[in-house]
C-alpha positions as CSV (number, residue, x, y, z in Angstrom):
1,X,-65.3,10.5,-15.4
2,X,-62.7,8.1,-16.2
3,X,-60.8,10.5,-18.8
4,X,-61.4,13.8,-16.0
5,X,-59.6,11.0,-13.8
6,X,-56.5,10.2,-16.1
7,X,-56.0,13.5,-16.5
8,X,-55.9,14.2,-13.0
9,X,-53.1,11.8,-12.6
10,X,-50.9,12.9,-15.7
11,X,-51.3,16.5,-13.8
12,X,-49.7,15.0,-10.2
13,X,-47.2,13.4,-12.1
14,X,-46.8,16.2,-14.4
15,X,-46.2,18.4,-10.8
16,X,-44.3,15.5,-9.0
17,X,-41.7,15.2,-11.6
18,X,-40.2,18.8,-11.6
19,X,-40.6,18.9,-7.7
20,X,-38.5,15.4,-7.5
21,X,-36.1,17.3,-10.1
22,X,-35.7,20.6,-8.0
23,X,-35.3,18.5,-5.0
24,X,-32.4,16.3,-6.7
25,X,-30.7,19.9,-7.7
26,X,-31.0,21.2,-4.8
27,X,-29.5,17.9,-3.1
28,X,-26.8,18.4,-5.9
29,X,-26.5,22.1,-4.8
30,X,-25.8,21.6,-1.3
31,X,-22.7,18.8,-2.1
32,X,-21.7,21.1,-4.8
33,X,-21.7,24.1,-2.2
34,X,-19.5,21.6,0.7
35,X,-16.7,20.7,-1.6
36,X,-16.4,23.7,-3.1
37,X,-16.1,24.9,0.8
38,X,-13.8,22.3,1.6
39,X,-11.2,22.9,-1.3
40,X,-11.5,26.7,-0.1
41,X,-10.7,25.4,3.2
42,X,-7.7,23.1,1.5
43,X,-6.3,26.3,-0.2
44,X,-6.3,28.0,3.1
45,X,-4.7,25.3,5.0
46,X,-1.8,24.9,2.0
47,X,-1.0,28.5,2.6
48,X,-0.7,28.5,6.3
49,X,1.1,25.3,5.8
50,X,3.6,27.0,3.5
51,X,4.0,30.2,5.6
52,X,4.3,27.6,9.1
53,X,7.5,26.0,7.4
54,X,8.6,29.8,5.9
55,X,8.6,30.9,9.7
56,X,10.1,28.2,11.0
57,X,13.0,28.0,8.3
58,X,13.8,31.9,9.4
59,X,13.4,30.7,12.8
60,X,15.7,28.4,13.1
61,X,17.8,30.5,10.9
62,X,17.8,33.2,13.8
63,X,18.5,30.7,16.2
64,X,21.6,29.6,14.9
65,X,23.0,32.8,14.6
66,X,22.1,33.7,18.6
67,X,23.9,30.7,19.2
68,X,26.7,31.8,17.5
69,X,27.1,34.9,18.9
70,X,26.3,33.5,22.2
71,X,29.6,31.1,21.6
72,X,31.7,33.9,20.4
73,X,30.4,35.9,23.7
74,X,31.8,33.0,26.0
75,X,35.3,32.3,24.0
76,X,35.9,36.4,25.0
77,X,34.6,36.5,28.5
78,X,37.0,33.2,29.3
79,X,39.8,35.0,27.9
80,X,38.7,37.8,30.8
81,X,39.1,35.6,33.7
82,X,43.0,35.3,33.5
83,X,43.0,39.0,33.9
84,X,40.7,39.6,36.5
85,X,41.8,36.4,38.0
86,X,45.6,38.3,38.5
87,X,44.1,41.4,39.8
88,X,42.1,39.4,42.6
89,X,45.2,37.8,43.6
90,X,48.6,40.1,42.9
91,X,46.8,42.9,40.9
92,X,47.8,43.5,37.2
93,X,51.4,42.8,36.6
94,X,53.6,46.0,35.9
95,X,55.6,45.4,32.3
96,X,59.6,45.5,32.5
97,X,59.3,48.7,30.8
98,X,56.8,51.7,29.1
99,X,56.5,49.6,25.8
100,X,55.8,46.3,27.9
101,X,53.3,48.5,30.1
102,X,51.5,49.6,26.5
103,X,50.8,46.4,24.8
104,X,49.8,45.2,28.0
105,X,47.1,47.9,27.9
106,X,46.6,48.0,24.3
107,X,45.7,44.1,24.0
108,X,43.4,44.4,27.7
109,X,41.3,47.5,25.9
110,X,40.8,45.7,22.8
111,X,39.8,42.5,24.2
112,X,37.1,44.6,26.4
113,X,35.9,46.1,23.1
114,X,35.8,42.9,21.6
115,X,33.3,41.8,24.7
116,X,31.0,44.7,24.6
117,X,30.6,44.1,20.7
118,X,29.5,40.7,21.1
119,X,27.1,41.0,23.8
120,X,25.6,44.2,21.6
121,X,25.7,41.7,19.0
122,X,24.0,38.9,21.2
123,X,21.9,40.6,22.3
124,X,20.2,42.1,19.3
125,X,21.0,38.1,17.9
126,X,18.2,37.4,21.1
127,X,15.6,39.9,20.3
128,X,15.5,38.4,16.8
129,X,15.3,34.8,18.0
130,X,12.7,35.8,20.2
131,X,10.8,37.9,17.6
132,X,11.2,34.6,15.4
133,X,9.9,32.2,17.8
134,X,6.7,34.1,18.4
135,X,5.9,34.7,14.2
136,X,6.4,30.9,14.4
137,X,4.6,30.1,16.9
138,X,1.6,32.4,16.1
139,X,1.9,30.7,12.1
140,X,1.6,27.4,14.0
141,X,-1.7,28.3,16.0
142,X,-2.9,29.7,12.1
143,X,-2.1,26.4,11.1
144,X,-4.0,24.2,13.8
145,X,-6.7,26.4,13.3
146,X,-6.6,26.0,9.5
147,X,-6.3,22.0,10.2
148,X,-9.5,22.4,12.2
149,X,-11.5,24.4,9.5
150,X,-10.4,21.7,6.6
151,X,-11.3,19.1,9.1
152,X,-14.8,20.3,9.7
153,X,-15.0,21.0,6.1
154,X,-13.9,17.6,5.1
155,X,-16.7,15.7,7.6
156,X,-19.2,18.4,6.3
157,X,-18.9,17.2,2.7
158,X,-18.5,13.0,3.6
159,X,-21.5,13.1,5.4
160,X,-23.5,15.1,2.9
161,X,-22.2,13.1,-0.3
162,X,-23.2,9.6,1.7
163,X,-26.9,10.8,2.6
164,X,-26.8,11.7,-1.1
165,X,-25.4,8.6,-2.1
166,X,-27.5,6.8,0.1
167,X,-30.7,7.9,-1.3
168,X,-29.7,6.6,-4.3
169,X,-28.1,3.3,-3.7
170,X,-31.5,1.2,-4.1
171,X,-31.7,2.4,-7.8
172,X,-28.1,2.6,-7.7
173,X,-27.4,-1.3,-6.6
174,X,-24.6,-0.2,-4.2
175,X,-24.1,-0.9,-0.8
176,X,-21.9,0.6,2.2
177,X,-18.2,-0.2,1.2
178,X,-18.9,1.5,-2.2
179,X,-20.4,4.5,-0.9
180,X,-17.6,5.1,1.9
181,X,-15.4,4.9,-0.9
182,X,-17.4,7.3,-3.4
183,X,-17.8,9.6,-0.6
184,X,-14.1,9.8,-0.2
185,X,-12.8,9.7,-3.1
186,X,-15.8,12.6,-4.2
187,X,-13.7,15.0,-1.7
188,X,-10.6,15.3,-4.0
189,X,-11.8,17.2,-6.4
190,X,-11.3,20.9,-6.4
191,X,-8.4,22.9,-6.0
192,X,-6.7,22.2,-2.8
193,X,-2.7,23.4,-2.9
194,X,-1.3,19.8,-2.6
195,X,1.2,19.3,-5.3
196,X,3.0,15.9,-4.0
197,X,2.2,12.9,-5.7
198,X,0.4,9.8,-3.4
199,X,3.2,8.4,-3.4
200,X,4.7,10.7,-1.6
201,X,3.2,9.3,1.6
202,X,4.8,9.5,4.7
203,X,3.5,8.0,7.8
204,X,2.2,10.3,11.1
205,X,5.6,10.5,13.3
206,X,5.9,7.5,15.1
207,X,4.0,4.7,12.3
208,X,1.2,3.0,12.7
209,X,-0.2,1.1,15.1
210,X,-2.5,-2.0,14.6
211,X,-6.5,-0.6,15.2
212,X,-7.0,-4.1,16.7
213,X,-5.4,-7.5,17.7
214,X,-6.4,-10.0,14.9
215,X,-5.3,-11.7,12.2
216,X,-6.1,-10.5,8.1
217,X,-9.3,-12.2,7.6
218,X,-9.5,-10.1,4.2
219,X,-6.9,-8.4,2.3
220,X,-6.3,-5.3,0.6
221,X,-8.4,-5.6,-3.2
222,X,-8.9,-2.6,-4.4
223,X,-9.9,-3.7,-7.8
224,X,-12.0,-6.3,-8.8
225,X,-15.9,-7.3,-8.7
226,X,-15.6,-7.7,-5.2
227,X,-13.4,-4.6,-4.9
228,X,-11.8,-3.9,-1.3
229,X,-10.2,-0.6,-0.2
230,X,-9.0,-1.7,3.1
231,X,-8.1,-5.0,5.2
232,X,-10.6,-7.2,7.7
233,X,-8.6,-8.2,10.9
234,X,-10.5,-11.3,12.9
235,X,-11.5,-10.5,16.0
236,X,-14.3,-11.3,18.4
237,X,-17.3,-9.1,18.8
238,X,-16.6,-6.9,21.2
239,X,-12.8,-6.4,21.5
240,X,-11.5,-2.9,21.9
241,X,-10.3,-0.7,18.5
242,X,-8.1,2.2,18.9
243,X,-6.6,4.9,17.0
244,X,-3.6,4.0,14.4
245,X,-1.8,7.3,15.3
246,X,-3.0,10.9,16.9
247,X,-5.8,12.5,15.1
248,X,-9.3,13.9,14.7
249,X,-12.6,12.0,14.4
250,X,-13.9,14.0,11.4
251,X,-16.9,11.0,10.5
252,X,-19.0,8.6,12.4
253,X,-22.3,6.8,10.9
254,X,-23.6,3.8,10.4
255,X,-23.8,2.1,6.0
256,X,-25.4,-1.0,5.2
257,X,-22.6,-3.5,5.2
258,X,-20.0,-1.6,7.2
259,X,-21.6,-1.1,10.5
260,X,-20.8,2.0,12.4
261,X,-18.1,3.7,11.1
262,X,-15.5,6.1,12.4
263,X,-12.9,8.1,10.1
264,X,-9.5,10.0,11.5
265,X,-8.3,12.8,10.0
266,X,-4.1,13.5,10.8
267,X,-1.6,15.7,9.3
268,X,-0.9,16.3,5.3
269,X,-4.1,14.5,4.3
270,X,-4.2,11.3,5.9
271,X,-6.7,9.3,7.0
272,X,-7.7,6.3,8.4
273,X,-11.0,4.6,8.3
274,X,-12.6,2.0,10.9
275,X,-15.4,0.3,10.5
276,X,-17.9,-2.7,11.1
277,X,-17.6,-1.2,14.7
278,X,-21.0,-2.3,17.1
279,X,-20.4,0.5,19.4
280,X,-18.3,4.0,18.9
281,X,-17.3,5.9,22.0
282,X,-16.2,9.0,19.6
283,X,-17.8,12.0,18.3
284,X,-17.0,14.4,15.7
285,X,-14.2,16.9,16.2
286,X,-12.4,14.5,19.3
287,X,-9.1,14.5,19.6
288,X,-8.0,11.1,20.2
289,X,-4.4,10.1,21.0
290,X,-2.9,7.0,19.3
291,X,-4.2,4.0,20.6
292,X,-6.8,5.7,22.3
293,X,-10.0,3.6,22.0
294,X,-12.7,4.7,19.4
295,X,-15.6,1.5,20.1
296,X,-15.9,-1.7,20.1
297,X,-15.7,-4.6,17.2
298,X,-18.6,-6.0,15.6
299,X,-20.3,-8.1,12.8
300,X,-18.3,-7.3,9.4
301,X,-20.4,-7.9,6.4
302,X,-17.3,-7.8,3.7
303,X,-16.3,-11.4,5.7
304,X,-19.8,-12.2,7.0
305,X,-18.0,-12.9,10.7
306,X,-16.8,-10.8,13.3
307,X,-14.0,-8.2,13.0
308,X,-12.7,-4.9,12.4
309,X,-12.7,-3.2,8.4
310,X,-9.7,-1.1,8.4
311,X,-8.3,1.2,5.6
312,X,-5.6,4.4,4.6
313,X,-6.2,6.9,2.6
314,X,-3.4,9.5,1.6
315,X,-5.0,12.3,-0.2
316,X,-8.5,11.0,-0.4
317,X,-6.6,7.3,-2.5
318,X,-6.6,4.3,-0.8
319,X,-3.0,2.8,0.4
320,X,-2.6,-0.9,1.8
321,X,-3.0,-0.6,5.8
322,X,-0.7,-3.9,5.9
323,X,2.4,-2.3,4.2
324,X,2.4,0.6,6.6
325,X,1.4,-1.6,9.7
326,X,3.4,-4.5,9.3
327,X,7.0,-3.3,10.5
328,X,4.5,-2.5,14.5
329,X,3.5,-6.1,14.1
């Protein structure tokens, strides 16, 4: 009985073993299948990027030249008004002689020539402008649409790669700051059309503004046993945390050690990250205005006291917030 027992068991684990493999595939699958969507997504969005600025170059290209012929068109027309000007008042002055008379005539024709050619010539300058504007405009709606397909790509495939990281951090020994930045820094891989180096940063249009009110409890330590990709500003529980500059929420959750956690996507692969939040007031795919409030401070475990965790990341890296926030102090 015992041995018909033992063998029972070695034939559950035998079955459990390749069932907790498949199921640790599949989980690799399913990442594997979200970043290789998001860098498809990336490509996409690099393209539409590309042809945005190709449209607006010719645009503005077009633009200029309407304007020019629009210039040319009024330098003619005000040389006009001295002649109808004399034939509202003492009608067109009669030369001293024939010759007199001819140049007289001679010099009006060619100067009304001159003004039909340049509004033919503004005109069509117009239509092209306008024919401009709308390829621009319609590549710009390509584009926001694009930037909402990587965005919704991007959240798919951080959210995915922390539940798997999650379910692994026990055996793993990690807790929530090194699984945010796993998760983050998991989403660069892949091809993506982004050829400028990180530190080719630039900030949204405007800067940054400070998430919260509060002094650096915790600076930027990105290497290191205790290693830090962002800054802890002080602040009491409670105290209102907004947006850094216009963007997207593309993450909310909750890790171990962070709290509830919000992440902004903006333009050319920025994003900023704000967590050890006890309330959000944000959902995935808001757009939220710059200083538009995401939640509420909480408990922050990287400084075991209440406050805000705040970091940057350009192209999936992590920058120091205080570099980039210091000159909105």
């Amino acid at each position: 009985m015992k041995l018909l027992a033992a063998i029972g068991i070695l034939a559950f684990l035998a079955a459990a073993v390749p069932a907790a493999g498949r199921q640790e595939a599949a989980t690799r699958s399913g990442v594997s299948a979200t970043a290789a969507r998001l860098a498809s997504a990336r490509a996409r969005l690099a393209t539409r990027e590309a042809e945005t600025a190709r449209q607006s170059k010719t645009y503005d290209a077009l633009a200029r030249a309407r304007d020019e012929a629009g210039r040319r068109l009024d330098t003619l027309l005000a040389a006009l008004w001295p002649i109808r000007a004399c034939a509202l008042t003492a009608g067109m002055p009669a030369g001293g002689d024939w010759a007199e008379t001819d140049r007289r005539y001679v010099w009006t024709r060619t100067l009304f020539e001159a003004v039909s050619e340049a509004r033919a010539v503004y005109r069509d300058a117009s239509v092209r402008a306008q024919t401009g504007l709308a390829a621009r405009d319609a590549a710009q709606d390509r584009l926001a649409a694009g930037r909402r397909d990587a965005d919704a790509a991007f959240s798919e495939t951080v959210a995915e790669r922390v539940r798997d990281l999650e379910a692994r951090a026990v055996s793993a020994n990690r807790d929530g700051p090194d699984i945010l930045n796993q998760a983050l820094e998991d989403t660069d891989g892949g091809p993506s059309g982004d050829t400028a180096p990180a530190d080719a940063f630039r900030p949204p249009a405007g800067g940054l503004s400070w998430p919260a009110r509060g002094r650096v409890a915790a600076g930027f330590a990105p290497s290191g046993r205790a290693a830090r990709q962002g800054i802890v500003l002080a602040v009491p529980e409670g105290a209102p945390v907004g947006a850094a500059a216009d963007g997207r929420v593309v993450f909310t959750g909750a890790l171990r050690g962070l709290g509830r956690v919000v992440i902004l996507s903006h333009e050319a692969r920025c994003h900023t990250v704000y967590a050890c939040l006890g309330q959000t007031d944000v959902s995935v795919g808001d757009a939220v205005a710059r200083d538009a409030p995401l939640g509420q401070s909480g408990f922050c475990g990287p400084t075991k006291a209440p406050g805000v965790y705040f970091e940057l990341r350009f192209r999936e890296k992590a920058l120091n917030p205080a570099e980039w926030l210091a000159a909105r102090r």
